[in-house]
N, C-alpha and C positions, 0 to 999 in steps of 0.2 A: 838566676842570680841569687836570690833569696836560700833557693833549696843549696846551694854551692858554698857560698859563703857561713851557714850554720852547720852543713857539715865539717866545714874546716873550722870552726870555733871548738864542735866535737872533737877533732882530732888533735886539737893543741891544747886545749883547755878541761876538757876532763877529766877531775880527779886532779886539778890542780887548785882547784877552787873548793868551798864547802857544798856538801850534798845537795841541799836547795839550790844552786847555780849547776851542779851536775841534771838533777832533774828539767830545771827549767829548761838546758839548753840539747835536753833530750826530747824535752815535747816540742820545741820548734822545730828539730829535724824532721821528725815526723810529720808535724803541720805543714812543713813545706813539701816533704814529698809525697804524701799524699793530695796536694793541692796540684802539682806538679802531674801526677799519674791524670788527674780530675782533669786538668784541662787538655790533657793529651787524648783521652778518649771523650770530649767532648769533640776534638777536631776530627776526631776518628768518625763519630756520629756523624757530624755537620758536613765532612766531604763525603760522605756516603750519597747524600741528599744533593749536594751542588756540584761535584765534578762528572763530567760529561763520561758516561760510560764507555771504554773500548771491546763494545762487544764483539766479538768472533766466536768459532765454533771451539771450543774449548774440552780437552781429555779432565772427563772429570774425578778420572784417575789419575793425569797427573795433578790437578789444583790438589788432590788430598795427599797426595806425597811430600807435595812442597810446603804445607800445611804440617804435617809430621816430622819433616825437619824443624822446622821452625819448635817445634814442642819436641824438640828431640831432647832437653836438660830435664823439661819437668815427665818425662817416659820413663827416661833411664833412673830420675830421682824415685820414682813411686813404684818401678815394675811394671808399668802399665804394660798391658797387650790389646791392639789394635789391629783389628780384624776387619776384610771387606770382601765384600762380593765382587762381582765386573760390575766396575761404573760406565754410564753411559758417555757420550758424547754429546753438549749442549751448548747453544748460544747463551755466552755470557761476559760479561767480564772478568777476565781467570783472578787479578790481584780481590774482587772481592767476593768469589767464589772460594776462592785460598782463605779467606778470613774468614765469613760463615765455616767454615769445616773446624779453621782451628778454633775459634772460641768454642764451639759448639762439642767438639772434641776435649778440649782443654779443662771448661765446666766439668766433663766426666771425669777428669783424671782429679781434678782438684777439689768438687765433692763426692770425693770416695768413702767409703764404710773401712770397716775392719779387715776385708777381702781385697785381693789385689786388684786393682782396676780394671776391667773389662773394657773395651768398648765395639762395637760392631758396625759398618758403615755399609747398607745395604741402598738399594734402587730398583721399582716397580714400574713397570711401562705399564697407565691409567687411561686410555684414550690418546688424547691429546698432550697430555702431560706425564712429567714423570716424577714420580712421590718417590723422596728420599727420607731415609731413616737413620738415624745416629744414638744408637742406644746400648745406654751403660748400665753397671750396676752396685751403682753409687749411692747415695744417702736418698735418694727416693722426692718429691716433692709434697705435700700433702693437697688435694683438690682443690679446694677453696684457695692455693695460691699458683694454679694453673695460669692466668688470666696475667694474674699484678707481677710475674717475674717481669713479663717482657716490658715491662713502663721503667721511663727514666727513674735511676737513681733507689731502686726498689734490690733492697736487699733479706735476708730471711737468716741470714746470722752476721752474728757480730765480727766487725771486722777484726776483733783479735783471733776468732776462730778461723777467719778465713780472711783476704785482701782480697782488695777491688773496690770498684765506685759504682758498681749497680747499674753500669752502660752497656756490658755485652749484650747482652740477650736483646736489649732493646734497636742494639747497630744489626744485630741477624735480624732481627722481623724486619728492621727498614731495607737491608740487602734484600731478604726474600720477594716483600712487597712491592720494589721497585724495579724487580723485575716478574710483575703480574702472577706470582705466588704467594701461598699462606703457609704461614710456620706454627707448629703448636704442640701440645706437649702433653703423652699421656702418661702419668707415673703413680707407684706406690712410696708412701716412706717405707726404707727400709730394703726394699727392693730394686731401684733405681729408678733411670726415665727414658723413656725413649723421644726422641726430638723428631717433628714431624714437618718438613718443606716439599711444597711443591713447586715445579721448574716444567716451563714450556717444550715439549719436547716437537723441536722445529728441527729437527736432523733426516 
């Protein structure tokens, strides 16, 4: 309600007023929607953790295509090209199998360099499990911030440089971890990252 109503004050009152009432009723639009985005991916976090999983056996080739639709505006916006191997087949819940891919995917396209997006989606049969790879070659991470991306609310640039609330990465390791996998991340700045989960291979 809040974010709905100051943007309708923006779009009647803008520039009908003096510049100080235009500014002001610029940073409440903002404030509310980014308040707005914040509580959205807190619920996004918070059902990760309380709604009852529908696991079944799951193409996890399709979860990343349905995944790449969904990012089909910000591909076509950037050029990206997204690349994979043969995914396997695994026990999971597909809607948030679909979500680890696209944020995980999405981060690559959105911290991109100067080069057109890359990204490559690979899978290793490990024993028992099966180690997935999603790596881009994008702005790079630097080591020492290996650790602190995945924690709530942790961000490494300014949100005028880039949007978001510093919750994806943190909904991927609880996706990963609740279903008895680890997610992690080896990268250069400058070079890009590769994103590291592993997934039970019960097929």
């Amino acid at each position: 309600m809040v974010s709905s109503y100051t943007q309708l004050l923006a779009q009647r009152y803008v520039g009908k007023l003096d510049s100080d009432a235009d500014e002001f009723i610029a940073f409440a639009v903002d404030g509310a929607v980014r308040m707005q985005r914040l509580i959205q991916d807190l619920l996004a976090y918070s059902r990760v953790g309380t709604n009852q999983m529908e696991v079944t056996l799951v193409s996890s080739e399709e979860a990343l295509s349905i995944a790449l639709s969904n990012l089909s505006g910000a591909i076509e916006d950037s050029g990206a090209l997204v690349t994979r191997d043969p995914l396997p087949n695994v026990r999971a819940d597909e809607t948030q199998l679909v979500q680890l891919f696209q944020n995980l995917i999405g981060n690559g396209i959105k911290y991109r360099g100067a080069d057109t997006p890359n990204v490559h989606v690979s899978a290793v049969r490990r024993h028992d499990r099966w180690e997935f790879s999603v790596e881009d070659n994008g702005l790079g991470i630097e080591e020492q911030y290996h650790e602190r991306i995945f924690g709530m609310f942790q961000r490494l640039h300014n949100r005028n440089e880039f949007s978001g609330t510093g919750i994806g990465l943190a909904i991927c390791r609880k996706i990963v971890e609740r279903n008895g996998g680890e997610l992690s991340v080896t990268s250069q700045p400058g070079k890009g990252s590769t994103f590291l989960f592993s997934w039970g291979a019960r097929t």
